[in-house]
C-alpha positions as CSV (number, residue, x, y, z in Angstrom):
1,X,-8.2,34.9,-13.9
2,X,-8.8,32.1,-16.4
3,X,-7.0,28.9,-15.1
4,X,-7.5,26.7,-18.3
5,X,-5.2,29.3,-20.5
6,X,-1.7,27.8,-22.1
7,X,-0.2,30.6,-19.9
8,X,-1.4,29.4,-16.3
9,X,-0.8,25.6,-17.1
10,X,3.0,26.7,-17.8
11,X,3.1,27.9,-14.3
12,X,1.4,25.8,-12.8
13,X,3.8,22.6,-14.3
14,X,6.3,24.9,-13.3
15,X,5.5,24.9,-9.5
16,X,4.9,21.3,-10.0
17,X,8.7,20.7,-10.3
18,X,9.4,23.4,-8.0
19,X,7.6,21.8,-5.2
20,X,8.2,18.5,-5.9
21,X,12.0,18.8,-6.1
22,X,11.9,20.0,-2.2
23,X,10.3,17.2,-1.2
24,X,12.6,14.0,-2.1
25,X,13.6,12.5,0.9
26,X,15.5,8.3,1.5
27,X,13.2,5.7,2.6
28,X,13.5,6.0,6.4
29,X,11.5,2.9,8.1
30,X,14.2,1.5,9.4
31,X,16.3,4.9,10.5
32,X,17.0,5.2,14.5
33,X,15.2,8.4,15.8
34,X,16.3,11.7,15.8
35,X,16.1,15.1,16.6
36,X,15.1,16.8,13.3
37,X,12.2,17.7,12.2
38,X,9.4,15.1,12.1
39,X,8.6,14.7,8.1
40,X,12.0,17.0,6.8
41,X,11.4,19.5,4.6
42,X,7.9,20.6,2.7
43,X,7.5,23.7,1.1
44,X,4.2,25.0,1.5
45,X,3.0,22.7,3.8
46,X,1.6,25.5,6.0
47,X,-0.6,25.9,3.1
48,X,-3.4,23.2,4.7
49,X,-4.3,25.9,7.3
50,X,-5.6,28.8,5.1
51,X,-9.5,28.1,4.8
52,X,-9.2,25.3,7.3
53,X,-12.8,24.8,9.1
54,X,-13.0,24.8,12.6
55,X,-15.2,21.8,12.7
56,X,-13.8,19.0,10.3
57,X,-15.8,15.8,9.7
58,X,-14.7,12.6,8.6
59,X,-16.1,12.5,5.2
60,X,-16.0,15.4,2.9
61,X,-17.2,16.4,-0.5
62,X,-14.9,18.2,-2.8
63,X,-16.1,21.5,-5.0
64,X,-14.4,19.2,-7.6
65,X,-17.4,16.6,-7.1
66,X,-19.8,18.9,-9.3
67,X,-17.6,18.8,-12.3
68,X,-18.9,16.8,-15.1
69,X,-15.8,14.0,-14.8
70,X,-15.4,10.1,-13.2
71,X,-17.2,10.8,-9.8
72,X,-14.7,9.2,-7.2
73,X,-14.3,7.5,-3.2
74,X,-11.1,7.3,-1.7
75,X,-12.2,6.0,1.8
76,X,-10.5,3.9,4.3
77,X,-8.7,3.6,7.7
78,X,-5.7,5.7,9.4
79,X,-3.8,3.6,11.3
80,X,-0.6,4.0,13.7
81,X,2.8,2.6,12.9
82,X,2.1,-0.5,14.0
83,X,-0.3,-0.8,10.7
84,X,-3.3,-2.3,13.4
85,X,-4.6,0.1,15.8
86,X,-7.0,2.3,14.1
87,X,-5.9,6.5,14.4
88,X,-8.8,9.1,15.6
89,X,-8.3,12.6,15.0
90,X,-5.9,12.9,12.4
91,X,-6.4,15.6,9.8
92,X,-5.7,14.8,5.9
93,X,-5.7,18.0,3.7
94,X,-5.9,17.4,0.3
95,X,-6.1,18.7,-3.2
96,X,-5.5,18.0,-7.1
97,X,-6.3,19.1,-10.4
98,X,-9.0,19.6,-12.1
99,X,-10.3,17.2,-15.2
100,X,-8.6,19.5,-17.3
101,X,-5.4,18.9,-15.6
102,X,-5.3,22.2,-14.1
103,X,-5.5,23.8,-10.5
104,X,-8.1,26.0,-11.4
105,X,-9.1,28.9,-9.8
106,X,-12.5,30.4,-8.9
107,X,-14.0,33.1,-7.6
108,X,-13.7,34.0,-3.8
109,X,-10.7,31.5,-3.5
110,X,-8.2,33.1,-1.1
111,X,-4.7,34.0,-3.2
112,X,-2.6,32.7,-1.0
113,X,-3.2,29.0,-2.3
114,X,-3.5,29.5,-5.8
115,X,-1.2,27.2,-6.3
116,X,-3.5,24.2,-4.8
117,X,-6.1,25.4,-6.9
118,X,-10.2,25.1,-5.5
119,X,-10.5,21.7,-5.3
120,X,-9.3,20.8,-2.1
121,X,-10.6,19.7,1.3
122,X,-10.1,18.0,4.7
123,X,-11.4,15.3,6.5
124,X,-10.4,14.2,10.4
125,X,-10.5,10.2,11.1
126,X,-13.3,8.8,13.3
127,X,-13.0,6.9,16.6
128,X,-12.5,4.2,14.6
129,X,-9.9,5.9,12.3
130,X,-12.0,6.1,9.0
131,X,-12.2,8.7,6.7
132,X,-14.0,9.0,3.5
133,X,-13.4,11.5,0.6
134,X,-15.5,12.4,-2.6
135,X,-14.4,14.1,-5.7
136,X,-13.6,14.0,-9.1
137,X,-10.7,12.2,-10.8
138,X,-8.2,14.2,-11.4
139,X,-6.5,14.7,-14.6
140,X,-2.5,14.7,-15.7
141,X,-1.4,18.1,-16.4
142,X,-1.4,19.2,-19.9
143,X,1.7,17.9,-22.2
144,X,3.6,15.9,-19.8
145,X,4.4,12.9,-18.7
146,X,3.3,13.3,-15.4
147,X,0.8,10.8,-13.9
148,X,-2.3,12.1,-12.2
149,X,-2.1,12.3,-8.7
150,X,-4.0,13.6,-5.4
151,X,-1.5,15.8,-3.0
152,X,-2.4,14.8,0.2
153,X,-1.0,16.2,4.1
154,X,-1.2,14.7,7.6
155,X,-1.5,17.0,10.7
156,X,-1.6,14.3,13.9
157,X,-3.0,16.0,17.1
158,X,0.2,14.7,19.1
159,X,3.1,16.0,16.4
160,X,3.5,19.5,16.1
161,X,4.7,19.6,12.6
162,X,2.3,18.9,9.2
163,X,3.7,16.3,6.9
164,X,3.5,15.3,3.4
165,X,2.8,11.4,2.4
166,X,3.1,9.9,-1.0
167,X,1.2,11.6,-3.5
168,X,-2.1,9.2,-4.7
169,X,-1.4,8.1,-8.0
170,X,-3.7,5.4,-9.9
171,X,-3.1,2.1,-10.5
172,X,-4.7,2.0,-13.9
173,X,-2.7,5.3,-15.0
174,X,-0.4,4.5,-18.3
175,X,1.8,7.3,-17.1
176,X,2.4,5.5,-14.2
177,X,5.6,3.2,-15.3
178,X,6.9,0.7,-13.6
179,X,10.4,2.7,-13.1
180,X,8.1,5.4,-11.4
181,X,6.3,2.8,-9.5
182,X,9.8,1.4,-8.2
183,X,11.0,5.0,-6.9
184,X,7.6,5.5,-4.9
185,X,9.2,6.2,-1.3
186,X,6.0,4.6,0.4
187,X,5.7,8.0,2.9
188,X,2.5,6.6,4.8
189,X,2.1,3.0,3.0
190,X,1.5,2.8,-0.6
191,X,0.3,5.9,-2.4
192,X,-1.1,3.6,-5.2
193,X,-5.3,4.0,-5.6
194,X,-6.9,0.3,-6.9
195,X,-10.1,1.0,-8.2
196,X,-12.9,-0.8,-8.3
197,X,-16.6,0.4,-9.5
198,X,-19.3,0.8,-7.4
199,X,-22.6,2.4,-9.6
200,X,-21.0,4.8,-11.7
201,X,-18.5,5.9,-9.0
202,X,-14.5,4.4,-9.1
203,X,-13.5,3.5,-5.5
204,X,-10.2,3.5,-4.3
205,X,-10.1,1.4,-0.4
206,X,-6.6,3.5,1.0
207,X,-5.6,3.1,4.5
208,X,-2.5,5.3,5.6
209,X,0.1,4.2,7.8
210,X,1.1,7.0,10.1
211,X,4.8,7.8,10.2
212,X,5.8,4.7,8.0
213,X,8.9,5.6,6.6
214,X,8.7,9.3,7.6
215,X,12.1,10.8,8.6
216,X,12.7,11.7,12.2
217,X,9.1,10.3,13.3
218,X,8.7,8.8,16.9
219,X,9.0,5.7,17.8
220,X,6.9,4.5,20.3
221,X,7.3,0.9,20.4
222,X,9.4,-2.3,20.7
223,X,9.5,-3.7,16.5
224,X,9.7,-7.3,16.4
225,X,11.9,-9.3,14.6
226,X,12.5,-7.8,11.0
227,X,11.3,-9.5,8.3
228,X,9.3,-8.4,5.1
229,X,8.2,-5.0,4.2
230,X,5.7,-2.8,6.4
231,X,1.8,-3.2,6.8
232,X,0.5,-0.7,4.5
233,X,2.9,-0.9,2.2
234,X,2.7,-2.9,-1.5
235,X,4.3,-6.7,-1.7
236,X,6.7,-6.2,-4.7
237,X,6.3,-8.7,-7.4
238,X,8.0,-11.9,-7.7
239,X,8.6,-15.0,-9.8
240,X,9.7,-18.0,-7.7
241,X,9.9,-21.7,-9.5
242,X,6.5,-23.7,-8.6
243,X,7.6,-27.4,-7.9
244,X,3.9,-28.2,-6.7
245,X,0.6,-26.9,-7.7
246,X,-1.7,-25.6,-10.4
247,X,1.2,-23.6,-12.1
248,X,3.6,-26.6,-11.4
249,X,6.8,-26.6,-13.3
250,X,5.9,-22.8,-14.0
251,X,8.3,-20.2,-12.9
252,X,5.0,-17.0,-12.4
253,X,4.7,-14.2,-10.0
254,X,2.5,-15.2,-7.6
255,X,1.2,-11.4,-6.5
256,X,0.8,-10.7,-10.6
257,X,-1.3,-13.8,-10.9
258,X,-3.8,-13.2,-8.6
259,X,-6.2,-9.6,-8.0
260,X,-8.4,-8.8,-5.9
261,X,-9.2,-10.8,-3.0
262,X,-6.8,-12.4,-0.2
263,X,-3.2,-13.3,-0.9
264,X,-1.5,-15.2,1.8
265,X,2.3,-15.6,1.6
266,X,4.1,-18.3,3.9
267,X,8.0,-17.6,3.7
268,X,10.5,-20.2,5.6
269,X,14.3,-20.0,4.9
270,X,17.2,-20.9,6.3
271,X,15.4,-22.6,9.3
272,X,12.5,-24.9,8.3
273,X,11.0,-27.0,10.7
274,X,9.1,-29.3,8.6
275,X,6.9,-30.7,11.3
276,X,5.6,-27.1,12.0
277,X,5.7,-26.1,8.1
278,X,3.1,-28.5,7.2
279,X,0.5,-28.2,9.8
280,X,0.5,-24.8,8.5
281,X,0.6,-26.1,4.9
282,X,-2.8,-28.2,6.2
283,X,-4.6,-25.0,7.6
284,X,-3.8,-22.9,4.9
285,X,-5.0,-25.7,2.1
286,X,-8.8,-25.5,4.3
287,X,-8.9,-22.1,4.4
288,X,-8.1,-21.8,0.5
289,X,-11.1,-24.7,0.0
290,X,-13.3,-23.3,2.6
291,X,-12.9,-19.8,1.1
292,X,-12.6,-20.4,-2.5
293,X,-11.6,-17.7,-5.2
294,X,-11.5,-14.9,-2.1
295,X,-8.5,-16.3,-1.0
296,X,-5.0,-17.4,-2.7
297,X,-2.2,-19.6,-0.5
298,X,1.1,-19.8,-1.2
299,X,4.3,-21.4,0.1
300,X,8.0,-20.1,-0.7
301,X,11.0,-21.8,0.6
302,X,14.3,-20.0,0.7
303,X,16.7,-21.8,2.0
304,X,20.2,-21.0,0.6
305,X,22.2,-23.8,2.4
306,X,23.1,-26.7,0.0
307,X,21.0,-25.3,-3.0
308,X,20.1,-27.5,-5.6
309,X,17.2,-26.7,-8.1
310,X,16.1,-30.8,-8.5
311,X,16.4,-31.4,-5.4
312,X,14.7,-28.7,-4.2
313,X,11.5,-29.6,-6.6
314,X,11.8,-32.9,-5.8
315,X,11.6,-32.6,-1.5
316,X,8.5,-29.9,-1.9
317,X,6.5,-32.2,-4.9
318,X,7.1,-34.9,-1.9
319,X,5.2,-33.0,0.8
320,X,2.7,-31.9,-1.6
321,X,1.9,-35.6,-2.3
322,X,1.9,-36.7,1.1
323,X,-0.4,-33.8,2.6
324,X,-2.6,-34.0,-0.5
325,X,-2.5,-30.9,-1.1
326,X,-4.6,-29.2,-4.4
327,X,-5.3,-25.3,-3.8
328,X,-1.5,-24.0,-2.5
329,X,1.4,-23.3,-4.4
330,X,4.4,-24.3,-3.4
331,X,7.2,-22.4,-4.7
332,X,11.1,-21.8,-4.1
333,X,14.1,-19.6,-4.8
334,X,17.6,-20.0,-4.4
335,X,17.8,-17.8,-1.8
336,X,16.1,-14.5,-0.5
337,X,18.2,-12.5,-1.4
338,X,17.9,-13.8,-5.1
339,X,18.0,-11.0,-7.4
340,X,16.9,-13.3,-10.8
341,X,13.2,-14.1,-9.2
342,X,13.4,-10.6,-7.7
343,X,12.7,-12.3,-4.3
344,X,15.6,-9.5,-2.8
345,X,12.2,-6.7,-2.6
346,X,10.7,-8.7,-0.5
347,X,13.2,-8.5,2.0
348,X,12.6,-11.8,4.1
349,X,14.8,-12.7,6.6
350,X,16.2,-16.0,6.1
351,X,17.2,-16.8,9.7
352,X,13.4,-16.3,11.1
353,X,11.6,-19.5,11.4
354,X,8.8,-18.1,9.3
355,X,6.9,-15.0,7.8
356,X,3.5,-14.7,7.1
357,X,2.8,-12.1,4.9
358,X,-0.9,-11.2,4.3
359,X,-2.4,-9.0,1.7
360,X,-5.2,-7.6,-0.4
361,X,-5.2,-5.9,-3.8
362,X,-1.5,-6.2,-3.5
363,X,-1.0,-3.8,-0.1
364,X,0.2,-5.5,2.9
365,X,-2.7,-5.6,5.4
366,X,-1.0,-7.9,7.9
367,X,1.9,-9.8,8.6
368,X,3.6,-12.3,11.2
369,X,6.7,-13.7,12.0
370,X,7.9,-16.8,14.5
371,X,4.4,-17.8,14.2
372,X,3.8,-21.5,15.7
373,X,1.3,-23.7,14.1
374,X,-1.7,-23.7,17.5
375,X,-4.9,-23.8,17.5
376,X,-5.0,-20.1,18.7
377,X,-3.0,-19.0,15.4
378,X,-4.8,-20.6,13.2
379,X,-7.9,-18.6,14.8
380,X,-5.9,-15.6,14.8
381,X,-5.5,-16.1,10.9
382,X,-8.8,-16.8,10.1
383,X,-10.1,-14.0,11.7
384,X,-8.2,-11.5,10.1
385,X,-9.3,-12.7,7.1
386,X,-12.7,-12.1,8.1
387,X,-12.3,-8.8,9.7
388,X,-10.2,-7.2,6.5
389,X,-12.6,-8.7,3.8
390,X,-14.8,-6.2,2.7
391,X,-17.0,-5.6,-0.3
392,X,-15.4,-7.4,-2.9
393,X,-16.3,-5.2,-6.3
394,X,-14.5,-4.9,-9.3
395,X,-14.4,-2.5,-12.4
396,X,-15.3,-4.1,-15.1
């Protein structure tokens, strides 16, 4: 059979919509437990099985890899829920189209998956959670406005049930609007791939959150005070005014702005303690001069009780004079819940004393809330930093 006919495109688009209309499912993060089935509903997902290896390793090299197309990495860490504790064992099926667009078929490839076409794989995460996997990029299917997209499935050694996460899509995709980019349901963190080059390879870092926002999955610990979205998942844009700083008088999206590298964002709202809020203010303007262009500070105050814009400007223009401050932005919005700077994605809790959201290449790689301004903290900070650094590379 000739996969790269008209004909088997048409069915293969057409099991496209099939499939992927069985597998829309509410964001579920914050959902108490139940009794259903861990994941819901996924057709085919019994389909990761047939041709399985006995023995799977944690990197893997797709048949796709020998096509003549953009060689690409996706490689990173499998976490637990808790976004920190690195996840062995876990195995990620996968598979995608062709650089035609296709699921092509091949000789010897067993009928019953078809549908998923030869280019597919697994890899199992390490003692230390990693996983690395290398194939080509995938093309959009033929005639449509579909983005391209990896499909991949997590089997965890502890859940009985396979589950689907959120398809991997590419940043740099045009067919990849914002309006789909706003209904990604974030099944496992962010499915969104950042690339950067490396030789003549495109590298995508992606770590996967296991059972963030995955219906009826276990929870196994205590969550602490809500505030801001998940680790793994990607800080929404937004565009708060900038009373101090180098975009001063400005009213820019800070997580737009700024690319690769570190992103620190220090929320307070409804509760400031200002004696606290600018020892922090101190430590974050050294690590932005001791660090440079790798790392980006900002502060946003949303306090909604007795809002007034020139006031507002006026108090945080004060502390920036007084703590001499050069490198950190500090910002404000009416409120958190503003809808006009889009602050309302961010979901901050107002009524915490503060939250620290850090992240990289816009994904959430840490966060904090209630944290006090000690000596310990600031080490704490610092270090994770270091630790979640990495090769900085771009593509050009």
């Amino acid at each position: 059979m000739n996969a790269k006919t008209p004909v088997t495109c048409l069915v293969v688009i057409t099991n496209f919509l099939i499939s992927c209309s069985g597998q829309t499912t509410p964001n579920t993060l914050h959902q108490p437990e139940n009794k259903g089935v861990v994941g819901g509903p996924f057709e085919n997902g019994d389909f990761m099985y047939i041709g399985m290896p006995k023995n799977i390793k944690a990197v893997d090299t797709s048949a796709g890899w020998l096509q003549k197309g953009q060689k690409l990495l996706v490689t990173g860490t499998i976490y637990k829920l808790d976004g920190k504790t690195p996840a062995s064992n876990v195995i990620l099926y996968y598979y995608h189209t062709d650089i035609n667009g296709v699921y092509a078929d091949k000789r010897g490839l067993d009928r019953r998956v078809v549908k998923h076409g030869y280019i597919r794989g697994w890899v199992k995460s390490d003692a230390n959670g990693k996983y690395a996997i290398y194939t080509v990029r995938p093309a959009p299917y033929p005639n449509t406005d579909f983005e391209a997209h990896i499909h991949p499935t997590i089997k965890e050694p502890e859940i009985d049930k396979e589950y689907y996460i959120d398809e991997f899509v590419f940043d740099d995709d045009t067919l990849l609007t914002g309006a789909k980019r706003k209904r990604l349901e974030n099944r496992g963190g962010s499915g969104v791939l950042r690339l950067f080059a490396k030789d003549s390879i495109q590298v995508a870092e992606h770590n996967i959150i296991l059972g963030l926002n995955i219906p009826n999955y276990p929870r196994t610990f205590t969550p602490e005070p809500r505030s801001g979205l998940h680790i793994g998942e990607d800080q929404p844009s937004f565009s708060p005014y900038h009373a101090f700083g180098p975009d001063k008088g400005a009213k820019t999206c800070l997580v737009c702005k700024y690319g690769r590298y570190h992103g620190i964002l220090f929320f307070v709202g409804n509760k400031p303690n200002w004696g606290e809020t600018k020892k922090w203010l101190t430590f974050l303007e050294q690590q932005s001069v001791e660090r440079g262009r790798y790392l980006k500070a900002y502060f946003v105050y949303g306090n909604n009780i007795d809002y007034n814009n020139e006031k507002r400007q006026n108090q945080l223009e004060k502390i920036g004079n007084e703590l001499k401050l050069k490198n950190i932005a500090l910002t404000f919005v009416p409120s958190f819940s503003d809808i006009e700077t889009d602050i309302h994605l961010s979901k901050i809790n107002p009524d915490v004393e503060n939250t620290f959201i850090i992240y990289k290449n816009r994904t959430i790689i840490d966060k904090h809330i209630n944290l006090k301004p000690t000596e310990e903290n600031f080490e704490l900070l610092a270090k994770e930093l270091d630790t979640n650094r990495g090769d900085y590379f771009e593509l050009d």
